[in-house]
CHARMM-style PDB file with segment names, atoms N, HN, CA, C and O in Angstrom:
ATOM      1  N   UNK     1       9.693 120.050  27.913  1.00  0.00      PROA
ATOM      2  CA  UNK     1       9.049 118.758  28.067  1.00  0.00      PROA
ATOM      3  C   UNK     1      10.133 117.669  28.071  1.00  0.00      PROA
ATOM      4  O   UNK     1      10.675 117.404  26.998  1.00  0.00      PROA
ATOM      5  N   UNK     2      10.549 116.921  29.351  1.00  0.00      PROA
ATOM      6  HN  UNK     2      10.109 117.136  30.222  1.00  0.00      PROA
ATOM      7  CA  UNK     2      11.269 115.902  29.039  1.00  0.00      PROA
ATOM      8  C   UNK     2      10.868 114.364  27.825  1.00  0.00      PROA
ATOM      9  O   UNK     2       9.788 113.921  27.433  1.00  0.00      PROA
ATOM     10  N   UNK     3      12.495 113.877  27.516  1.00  0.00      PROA
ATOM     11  HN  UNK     3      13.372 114.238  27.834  1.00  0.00      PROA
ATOM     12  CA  UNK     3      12.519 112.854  26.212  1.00  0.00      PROA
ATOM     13  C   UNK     3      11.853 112.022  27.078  1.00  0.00      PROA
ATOM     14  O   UNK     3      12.033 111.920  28.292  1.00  0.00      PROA
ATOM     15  N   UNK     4      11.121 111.467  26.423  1.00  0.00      PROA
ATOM     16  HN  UNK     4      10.975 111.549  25.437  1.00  0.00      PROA
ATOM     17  CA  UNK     4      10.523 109.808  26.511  1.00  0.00      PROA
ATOM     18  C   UNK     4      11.709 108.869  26.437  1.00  0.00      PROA
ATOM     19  O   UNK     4      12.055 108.381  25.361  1.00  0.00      PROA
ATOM     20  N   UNK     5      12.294 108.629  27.504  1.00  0.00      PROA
ATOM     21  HN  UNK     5      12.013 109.025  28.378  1.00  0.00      PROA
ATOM     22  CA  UNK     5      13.637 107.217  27.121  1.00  0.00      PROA
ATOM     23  C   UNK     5      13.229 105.920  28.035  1.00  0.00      PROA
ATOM     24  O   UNK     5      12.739 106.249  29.115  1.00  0.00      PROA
ATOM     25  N   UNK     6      13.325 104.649  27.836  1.00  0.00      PROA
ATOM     26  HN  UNK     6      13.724 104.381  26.959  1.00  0.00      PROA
ATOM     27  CA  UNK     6      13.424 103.717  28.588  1.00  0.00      PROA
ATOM     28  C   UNK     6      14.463 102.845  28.382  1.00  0.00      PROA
ATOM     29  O   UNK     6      15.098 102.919  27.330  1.00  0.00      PROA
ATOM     30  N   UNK     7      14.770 101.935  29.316  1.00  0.00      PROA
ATOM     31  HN  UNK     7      14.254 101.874  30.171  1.00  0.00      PROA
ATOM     32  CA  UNK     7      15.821 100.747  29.623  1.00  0.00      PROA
ATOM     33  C   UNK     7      16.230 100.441  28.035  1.00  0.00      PROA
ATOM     34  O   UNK     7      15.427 100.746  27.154  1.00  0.00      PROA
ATOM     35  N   UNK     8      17.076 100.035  27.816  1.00  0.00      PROA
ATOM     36  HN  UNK     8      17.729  99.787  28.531  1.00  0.00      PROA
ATOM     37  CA  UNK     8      17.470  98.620  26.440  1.00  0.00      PROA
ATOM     38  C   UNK     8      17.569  99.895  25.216  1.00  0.00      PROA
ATOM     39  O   UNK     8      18.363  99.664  24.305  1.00  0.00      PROA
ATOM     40  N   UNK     9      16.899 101.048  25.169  1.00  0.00      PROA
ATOM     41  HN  UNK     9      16.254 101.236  25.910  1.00  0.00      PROA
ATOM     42  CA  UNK     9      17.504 102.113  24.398  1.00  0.00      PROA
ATOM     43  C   UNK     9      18.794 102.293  23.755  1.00  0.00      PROA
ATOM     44  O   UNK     9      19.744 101.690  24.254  1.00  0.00      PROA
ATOM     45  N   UNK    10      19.002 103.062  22.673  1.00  0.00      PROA
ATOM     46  HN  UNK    10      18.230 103.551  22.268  1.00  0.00      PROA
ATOM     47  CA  UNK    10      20.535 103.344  22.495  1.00  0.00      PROA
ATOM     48  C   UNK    10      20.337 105.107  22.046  1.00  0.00      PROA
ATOM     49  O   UNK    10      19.510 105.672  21.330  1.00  0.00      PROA
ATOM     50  N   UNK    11      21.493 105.601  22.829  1.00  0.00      PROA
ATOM     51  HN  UNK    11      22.164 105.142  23.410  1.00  0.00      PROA
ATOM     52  CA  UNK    11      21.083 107.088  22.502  1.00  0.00      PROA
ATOM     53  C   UNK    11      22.189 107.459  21.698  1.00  0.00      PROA
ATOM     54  O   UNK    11      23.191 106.758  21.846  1.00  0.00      PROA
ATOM     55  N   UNK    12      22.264 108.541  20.751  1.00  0.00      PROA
ATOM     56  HN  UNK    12      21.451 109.110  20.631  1.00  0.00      PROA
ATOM     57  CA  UNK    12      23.432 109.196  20.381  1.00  0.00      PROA
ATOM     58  C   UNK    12      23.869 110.404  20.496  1.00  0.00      PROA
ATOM     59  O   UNK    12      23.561 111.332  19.747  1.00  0.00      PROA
ATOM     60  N   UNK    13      24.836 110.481  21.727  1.00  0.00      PROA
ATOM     61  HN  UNK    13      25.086 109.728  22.336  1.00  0.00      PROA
ATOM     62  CA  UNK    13      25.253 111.369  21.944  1.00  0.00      PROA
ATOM     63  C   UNK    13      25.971 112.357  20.713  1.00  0.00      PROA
ATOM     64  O   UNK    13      26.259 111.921  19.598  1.00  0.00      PROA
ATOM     65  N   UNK    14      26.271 114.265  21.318  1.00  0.00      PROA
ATOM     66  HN  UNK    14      26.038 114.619  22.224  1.00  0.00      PROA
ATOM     67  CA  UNK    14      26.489 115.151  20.052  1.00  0.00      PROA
ATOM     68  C   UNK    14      28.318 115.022  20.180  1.00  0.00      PROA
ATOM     69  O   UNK    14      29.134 115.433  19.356  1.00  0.00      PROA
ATOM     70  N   UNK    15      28.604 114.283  21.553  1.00  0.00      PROA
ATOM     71  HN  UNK    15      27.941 113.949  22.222  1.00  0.00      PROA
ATOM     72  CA  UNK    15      29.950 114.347  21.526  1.00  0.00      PROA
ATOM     73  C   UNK    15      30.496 113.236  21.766  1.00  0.00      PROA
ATOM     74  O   UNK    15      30.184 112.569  22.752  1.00  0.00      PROA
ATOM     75  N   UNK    16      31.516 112.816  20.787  1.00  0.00      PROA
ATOM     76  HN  UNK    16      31.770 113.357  19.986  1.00  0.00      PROA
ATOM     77  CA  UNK    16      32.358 111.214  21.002  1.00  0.00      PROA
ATOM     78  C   UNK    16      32.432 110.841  22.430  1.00  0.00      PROA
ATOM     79  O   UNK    16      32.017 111.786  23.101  1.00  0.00      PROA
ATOM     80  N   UNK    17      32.864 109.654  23.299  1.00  0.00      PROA
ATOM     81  HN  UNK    17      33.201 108.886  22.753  1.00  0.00      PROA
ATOM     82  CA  UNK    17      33.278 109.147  24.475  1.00  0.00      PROA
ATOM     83  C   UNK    17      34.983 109.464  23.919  1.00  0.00      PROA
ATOM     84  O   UNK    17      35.221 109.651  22.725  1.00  0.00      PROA
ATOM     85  N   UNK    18      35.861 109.481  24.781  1.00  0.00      PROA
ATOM     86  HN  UNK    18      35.668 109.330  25.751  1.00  0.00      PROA
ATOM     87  CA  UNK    18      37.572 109.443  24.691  1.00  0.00      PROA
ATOM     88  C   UNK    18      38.101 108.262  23.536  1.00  0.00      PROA
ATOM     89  O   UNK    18      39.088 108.192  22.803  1.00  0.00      PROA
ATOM     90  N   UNK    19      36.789 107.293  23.802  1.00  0.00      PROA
ATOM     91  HN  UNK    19      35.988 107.350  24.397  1.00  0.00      PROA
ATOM     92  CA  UNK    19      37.627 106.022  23.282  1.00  0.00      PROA
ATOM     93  C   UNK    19      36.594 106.010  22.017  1.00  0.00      PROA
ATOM     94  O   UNK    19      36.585 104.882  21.523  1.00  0.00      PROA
ATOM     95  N   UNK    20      35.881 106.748  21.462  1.00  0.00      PROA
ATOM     96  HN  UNK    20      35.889 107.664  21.863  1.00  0.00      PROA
ATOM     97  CA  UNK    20      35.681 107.159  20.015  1.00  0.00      PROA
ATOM     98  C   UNK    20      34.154 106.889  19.653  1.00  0.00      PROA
ATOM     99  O   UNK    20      33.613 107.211  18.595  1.00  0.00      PROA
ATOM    100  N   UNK    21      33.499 106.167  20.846  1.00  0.00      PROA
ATOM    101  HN  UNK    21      33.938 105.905  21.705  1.00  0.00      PROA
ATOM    102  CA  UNK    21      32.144 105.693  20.853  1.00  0.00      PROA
ATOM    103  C   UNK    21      30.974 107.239  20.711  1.00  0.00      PROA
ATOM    104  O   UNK    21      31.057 108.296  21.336  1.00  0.00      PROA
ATOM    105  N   UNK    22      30.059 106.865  19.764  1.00  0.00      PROA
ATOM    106  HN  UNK    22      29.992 106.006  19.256  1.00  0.00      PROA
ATOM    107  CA  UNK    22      28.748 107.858  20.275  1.00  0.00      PROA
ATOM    108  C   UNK    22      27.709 107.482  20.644  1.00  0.00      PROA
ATOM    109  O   UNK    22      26.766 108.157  21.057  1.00  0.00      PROA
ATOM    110  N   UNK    23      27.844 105.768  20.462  1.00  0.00      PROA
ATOM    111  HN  UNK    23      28.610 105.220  20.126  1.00  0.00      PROA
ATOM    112  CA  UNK    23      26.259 105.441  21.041  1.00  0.00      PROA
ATOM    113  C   UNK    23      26.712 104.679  22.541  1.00  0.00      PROA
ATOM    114  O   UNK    23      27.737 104.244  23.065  1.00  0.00      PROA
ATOM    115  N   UNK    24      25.199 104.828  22.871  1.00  0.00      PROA
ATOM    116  HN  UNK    24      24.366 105.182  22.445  1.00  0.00      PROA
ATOM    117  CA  UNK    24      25.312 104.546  24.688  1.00  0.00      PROA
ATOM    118  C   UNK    24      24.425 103.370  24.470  1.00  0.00      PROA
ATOM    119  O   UNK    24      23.831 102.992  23.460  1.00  0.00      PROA
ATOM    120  N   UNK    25      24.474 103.003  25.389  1.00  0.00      PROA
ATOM    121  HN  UNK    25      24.957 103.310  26.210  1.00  0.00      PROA
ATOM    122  CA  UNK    25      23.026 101.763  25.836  1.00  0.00      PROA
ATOM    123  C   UNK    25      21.962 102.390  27.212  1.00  0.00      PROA
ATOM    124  O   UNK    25      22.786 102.938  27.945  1.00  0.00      PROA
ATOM    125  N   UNK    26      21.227 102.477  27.559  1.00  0.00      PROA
ATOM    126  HN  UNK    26      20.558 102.032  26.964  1.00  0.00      PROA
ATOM    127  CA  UNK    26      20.338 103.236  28.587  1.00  0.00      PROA
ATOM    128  C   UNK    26      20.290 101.852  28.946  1.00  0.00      PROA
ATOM    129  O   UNK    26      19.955 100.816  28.373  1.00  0.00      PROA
ATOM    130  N   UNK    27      20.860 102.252  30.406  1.00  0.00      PROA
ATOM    131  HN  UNK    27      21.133 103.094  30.871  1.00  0.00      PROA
ATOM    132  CA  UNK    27      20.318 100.939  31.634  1.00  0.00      PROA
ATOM    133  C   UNK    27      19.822 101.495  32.965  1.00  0.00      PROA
ATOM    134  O   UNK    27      19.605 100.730  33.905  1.00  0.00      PROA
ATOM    135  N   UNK    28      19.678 102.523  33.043  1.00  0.00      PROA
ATOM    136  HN  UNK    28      19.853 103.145  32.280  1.00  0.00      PROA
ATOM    137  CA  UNK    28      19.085 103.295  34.349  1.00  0.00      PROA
ATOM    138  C   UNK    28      18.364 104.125  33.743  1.00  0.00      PROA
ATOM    139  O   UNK    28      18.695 104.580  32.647  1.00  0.00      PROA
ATOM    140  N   UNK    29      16.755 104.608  34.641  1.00  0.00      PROA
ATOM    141  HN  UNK    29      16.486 104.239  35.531  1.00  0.00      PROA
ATOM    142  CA  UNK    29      15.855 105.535  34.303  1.00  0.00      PROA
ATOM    143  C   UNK    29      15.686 105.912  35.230  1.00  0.00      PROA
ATOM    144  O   UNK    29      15.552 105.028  36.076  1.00  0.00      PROA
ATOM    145  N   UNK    30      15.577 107.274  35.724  1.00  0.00      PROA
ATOM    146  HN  UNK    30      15.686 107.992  35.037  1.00  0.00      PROA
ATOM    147  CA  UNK    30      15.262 107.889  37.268  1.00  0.00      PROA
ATOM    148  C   UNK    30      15.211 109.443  36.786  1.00  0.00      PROA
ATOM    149  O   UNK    30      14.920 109.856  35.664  1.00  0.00      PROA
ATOM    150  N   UNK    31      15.597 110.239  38.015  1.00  0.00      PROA
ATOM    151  HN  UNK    31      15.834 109.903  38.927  1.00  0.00      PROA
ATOM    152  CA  UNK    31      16.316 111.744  38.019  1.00  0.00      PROA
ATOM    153  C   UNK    31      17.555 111.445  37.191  1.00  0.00      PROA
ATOM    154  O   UNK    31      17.779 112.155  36.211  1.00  0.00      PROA
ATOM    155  N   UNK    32      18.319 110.522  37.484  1.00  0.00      PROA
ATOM    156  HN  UNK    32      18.137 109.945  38.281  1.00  0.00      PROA
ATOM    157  CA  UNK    32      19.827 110.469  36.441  1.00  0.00      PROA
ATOM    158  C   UNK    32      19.744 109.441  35.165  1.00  0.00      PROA
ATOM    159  O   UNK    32      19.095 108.443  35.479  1.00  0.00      PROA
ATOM    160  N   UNK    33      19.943 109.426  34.600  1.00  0.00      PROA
ATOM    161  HN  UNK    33      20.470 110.237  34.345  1.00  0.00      PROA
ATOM    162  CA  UNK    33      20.117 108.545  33.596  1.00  0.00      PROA
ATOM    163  C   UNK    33      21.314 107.738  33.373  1.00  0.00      PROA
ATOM    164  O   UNK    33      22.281 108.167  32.744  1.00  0.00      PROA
ATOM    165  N   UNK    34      21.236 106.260  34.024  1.00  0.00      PROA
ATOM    166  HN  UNK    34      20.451 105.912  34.535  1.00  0.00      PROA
ATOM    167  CA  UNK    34      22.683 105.616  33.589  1.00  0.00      PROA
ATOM    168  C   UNK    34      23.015 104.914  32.263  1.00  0.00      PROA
ATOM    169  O   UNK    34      22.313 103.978  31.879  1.00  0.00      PROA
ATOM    170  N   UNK    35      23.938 105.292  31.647  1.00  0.00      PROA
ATOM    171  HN  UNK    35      24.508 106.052  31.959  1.00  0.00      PROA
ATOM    172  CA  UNK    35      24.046 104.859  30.346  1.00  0.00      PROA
ATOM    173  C   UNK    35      25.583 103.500  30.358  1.00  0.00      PROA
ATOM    174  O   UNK    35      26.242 102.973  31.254  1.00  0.00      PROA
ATOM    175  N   UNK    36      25.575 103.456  29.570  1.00  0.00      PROA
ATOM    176  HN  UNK    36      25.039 103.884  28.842  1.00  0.00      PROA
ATOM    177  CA  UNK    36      26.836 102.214  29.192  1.00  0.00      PROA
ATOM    178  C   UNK    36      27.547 102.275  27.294  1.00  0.00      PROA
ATOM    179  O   UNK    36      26.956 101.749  26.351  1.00  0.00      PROA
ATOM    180  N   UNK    37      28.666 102.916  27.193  1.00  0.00      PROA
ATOM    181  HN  UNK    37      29.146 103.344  27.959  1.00  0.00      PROA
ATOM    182  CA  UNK    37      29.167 102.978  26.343  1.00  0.00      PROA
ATOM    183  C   UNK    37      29.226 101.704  25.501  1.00  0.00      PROA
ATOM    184  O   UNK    37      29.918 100.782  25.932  1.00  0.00      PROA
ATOM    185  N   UNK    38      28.522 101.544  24.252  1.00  0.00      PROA
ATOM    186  HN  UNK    38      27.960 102.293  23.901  1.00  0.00      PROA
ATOM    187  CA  UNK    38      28.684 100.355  23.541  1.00  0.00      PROA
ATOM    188  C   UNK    38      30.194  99.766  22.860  1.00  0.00      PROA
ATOM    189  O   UNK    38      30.694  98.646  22.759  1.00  0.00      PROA
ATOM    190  N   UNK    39      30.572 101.021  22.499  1.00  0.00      PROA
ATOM    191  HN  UNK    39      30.165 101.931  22.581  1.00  0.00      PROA
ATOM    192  CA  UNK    39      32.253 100.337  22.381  1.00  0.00      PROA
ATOM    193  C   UNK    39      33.515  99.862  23.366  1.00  0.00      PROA
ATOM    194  O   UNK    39      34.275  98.896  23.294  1.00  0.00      PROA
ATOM    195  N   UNK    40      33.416 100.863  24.231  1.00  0.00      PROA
ATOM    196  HN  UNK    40      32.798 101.647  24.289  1.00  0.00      PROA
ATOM    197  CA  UNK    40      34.266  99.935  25.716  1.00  0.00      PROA
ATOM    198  C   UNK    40      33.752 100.045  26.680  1.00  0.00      PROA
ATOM    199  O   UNK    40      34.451 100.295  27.662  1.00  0.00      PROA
ATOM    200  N   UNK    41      32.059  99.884  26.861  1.00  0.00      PROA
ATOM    201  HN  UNK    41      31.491  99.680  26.064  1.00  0.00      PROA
ATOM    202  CA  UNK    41      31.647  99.313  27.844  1.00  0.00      PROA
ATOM    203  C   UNK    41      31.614 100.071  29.121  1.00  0.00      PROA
ATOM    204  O   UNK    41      31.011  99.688  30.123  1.00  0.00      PROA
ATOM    205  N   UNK    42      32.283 101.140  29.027  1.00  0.00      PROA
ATOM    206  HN  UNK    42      32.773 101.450  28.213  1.00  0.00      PROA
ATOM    207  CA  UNK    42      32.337 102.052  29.843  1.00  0.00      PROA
ATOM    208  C   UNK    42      30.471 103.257  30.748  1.00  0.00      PROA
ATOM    209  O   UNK    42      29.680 104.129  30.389  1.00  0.00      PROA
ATOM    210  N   UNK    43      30.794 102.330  32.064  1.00  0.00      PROA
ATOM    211  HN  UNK    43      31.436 101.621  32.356  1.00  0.00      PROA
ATOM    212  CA  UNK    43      29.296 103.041  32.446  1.00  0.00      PROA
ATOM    213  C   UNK    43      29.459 104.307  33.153  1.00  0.00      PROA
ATOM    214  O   UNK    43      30.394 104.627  33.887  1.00  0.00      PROA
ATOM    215  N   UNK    44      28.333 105.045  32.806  1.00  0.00      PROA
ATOM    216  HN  UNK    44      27.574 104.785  32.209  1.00  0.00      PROA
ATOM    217  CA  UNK    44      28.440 106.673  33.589  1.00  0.00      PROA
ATOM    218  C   UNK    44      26.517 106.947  34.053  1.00  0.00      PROA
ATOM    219  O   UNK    44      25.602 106.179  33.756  1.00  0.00      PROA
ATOM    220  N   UNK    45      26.405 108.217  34.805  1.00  0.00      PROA
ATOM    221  HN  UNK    45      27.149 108.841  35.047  1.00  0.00      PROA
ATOM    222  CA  UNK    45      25.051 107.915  35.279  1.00  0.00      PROA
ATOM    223  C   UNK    45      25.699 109.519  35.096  1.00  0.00      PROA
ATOM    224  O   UNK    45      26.790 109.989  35.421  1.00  0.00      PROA
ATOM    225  N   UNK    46      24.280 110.224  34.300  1.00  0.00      PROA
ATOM    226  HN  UNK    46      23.394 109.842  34.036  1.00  0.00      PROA
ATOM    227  CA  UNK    46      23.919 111.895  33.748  1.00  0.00      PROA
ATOM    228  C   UNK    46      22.666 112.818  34.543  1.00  0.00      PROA
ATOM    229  O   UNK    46      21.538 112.432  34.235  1.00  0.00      PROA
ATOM    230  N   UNK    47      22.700 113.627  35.224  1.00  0.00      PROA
ATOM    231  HN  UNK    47      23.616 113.940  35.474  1.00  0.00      PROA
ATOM    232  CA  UNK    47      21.617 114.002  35.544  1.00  0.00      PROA
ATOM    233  C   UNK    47      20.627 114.182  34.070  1.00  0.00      PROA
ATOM    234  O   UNK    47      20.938 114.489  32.920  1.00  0.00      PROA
ATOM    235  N   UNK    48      19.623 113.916  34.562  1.00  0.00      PROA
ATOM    236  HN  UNK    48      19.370 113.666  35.496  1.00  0.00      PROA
ATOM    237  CA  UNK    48      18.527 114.073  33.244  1.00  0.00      PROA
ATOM    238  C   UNK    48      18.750 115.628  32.401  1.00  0.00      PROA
ATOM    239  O   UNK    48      18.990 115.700  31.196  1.00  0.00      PROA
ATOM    240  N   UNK    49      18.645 116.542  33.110  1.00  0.00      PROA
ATOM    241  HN  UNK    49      18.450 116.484  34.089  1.00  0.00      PROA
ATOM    242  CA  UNK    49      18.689 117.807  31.913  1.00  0.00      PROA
ATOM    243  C   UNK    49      20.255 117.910  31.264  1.00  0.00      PROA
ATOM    244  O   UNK    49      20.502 118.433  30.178  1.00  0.00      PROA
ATOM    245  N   UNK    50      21.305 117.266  32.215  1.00  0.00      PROA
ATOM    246  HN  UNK    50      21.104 116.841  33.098  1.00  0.00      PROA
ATOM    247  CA  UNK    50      22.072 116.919  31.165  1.00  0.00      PROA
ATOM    248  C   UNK    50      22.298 116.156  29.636  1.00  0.00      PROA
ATOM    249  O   UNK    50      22.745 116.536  28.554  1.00  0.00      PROA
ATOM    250  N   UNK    51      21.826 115.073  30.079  1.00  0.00      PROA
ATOM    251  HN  UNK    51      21.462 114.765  30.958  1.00  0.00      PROA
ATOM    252  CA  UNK    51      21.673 113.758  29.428  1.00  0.00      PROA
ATOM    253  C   UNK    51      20.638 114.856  28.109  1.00  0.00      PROA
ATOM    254  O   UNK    51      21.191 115.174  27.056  1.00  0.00      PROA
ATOM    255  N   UNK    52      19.415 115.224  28.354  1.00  0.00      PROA
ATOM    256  HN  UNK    52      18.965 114.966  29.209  1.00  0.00      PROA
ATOM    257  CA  UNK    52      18.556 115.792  27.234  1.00  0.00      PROA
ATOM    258  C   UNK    52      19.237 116.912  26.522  1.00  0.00      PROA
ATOM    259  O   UNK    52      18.778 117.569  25.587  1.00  0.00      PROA
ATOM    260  N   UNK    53      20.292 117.022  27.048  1.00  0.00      PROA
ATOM    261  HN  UNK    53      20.665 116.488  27.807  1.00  0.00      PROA
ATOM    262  CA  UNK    53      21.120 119.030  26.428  1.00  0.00      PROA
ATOM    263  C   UNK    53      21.939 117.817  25.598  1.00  0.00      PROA
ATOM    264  O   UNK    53      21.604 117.664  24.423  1.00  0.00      PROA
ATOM    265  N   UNK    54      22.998 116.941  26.143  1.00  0.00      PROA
ATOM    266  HN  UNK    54      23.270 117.065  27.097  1.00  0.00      PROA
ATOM    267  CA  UNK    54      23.877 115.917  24.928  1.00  0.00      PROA
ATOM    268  C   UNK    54      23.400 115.478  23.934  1.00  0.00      PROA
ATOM    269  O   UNK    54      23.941 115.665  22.844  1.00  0.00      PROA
ATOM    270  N   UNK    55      21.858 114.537  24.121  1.00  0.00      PROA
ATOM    271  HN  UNK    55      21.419 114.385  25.006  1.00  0.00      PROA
ATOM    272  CA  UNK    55      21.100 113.776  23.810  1.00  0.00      PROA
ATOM    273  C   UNK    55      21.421 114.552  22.088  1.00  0.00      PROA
ATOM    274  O   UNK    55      21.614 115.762  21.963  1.00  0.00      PROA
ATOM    275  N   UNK    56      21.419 113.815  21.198  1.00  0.00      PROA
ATOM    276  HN  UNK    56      21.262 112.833  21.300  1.00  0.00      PROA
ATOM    277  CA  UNK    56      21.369 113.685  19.760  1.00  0.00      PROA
ATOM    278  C   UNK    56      20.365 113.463  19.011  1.00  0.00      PROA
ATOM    279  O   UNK    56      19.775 114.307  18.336  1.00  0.00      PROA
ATOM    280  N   UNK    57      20.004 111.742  19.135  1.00  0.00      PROA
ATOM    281  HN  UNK    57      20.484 111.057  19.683  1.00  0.00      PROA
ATOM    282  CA  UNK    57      18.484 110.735  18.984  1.00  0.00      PROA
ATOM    283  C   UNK    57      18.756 109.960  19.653  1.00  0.00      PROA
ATOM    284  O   UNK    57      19.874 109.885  20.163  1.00  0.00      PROA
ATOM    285  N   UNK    58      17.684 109.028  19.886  1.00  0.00      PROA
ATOM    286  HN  UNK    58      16.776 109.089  19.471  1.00  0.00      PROA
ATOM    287  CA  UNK    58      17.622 107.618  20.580  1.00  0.00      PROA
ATOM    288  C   UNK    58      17.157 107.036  19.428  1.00  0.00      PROA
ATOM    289  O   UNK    58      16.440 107.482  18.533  1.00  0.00      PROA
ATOM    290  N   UNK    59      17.764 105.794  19.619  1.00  0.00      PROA
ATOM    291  HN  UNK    59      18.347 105.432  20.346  1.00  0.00      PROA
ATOM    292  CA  UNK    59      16.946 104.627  18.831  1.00  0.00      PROA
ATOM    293  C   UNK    59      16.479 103.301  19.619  1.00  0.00      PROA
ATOM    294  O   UNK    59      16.893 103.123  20.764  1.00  0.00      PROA
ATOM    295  N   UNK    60      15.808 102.576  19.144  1.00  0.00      PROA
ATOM    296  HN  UNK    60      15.470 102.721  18.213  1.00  0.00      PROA
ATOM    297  CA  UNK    60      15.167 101.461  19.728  1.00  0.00      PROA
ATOM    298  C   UNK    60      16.685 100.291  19.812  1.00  0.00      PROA
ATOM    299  O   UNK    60      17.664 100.486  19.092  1.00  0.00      PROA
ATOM    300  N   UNK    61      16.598  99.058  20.870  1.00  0.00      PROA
ATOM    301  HN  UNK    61      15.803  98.900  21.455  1.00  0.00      PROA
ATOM    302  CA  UNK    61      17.635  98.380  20.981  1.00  0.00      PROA
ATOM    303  C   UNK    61      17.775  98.056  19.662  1.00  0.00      PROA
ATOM    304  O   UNK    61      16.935  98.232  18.779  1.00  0.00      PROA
ATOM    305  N   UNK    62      19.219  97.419  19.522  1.00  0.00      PROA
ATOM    306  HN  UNK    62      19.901  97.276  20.239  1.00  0.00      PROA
ATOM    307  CA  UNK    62      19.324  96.183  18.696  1.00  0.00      PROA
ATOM    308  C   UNK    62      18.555  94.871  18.874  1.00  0.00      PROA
ATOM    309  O   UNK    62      18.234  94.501  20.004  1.00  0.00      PROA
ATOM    310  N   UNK    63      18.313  94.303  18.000  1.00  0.00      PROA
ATOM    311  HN  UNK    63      18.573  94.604  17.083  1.00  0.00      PROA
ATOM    312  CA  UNK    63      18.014  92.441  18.691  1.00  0.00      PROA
ATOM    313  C   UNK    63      19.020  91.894  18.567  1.00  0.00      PROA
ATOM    314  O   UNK    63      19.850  91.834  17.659  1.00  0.00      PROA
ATOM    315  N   UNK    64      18.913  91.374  19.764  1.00  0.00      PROA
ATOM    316  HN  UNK    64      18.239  91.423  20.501  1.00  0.00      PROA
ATOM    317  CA  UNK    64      19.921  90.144  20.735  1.00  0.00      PROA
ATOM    318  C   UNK    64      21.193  91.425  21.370  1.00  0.00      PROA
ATOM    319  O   UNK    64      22.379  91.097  21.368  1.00  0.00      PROA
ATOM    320  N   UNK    65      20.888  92.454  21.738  1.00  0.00      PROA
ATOM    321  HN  UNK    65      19.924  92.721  21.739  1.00  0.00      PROA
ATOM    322  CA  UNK    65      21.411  92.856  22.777  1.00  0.00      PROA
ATOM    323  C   UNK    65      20.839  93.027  23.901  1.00  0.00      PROA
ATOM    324  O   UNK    65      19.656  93.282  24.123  1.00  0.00      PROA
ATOM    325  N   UNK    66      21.821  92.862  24.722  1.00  0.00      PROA
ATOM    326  HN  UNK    66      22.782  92.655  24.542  1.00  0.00      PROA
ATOM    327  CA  UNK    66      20.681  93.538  26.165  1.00  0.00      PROA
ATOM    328  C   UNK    66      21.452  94.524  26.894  1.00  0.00      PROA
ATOM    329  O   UNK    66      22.674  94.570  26.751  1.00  0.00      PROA
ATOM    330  N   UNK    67      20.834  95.316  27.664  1.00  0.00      PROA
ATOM    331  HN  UNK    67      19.841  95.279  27.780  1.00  0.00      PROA
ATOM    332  CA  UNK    67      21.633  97.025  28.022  1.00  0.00      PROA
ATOM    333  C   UNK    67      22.377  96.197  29.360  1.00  0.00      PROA
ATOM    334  O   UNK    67      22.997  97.109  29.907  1.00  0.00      PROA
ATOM    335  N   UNK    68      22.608  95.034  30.099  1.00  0.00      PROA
ATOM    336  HN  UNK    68      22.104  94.293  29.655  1.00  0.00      PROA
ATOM    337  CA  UNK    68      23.403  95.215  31.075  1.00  0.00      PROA
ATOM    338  C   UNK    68      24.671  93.827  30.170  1.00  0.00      PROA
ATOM    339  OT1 UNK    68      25.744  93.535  30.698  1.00  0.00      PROA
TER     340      UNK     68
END
């Protein structure tokens, strides 16, 4: 059964980014999922059964962020 994710999300990935980040920001919803690294900002786009095999948890945004 695919995750329930939408826009403004933050997911936590099971494996660091290079530059030491684990949470993402979700700014694309489709077949791929585009995410945006919250520590350097760094964007990537996951096919979905990828994205759900990494996937950790999601949590709801912060307030006063926005995913772009």
């Amino acid at each position: 059964m695919p995750v329930e994710v939408s826009v403004g999300q933050i997911a936590e990935m099971r494996k660091a980014h290079p530059c030491g980040g684990l949470e993402w920001s979700v700014v694309r919803v489709g077949a791929d999922i585009g995410l945006k690294c919250i520590k350097c900002g760094r964007r990537v786009m996951l096919p979905r059964e990828e994205f759900e095999r990494r996937l950790k948890c999601l949590k709801t945004a912060r307030p006063g962020t926005s995913p772009r």
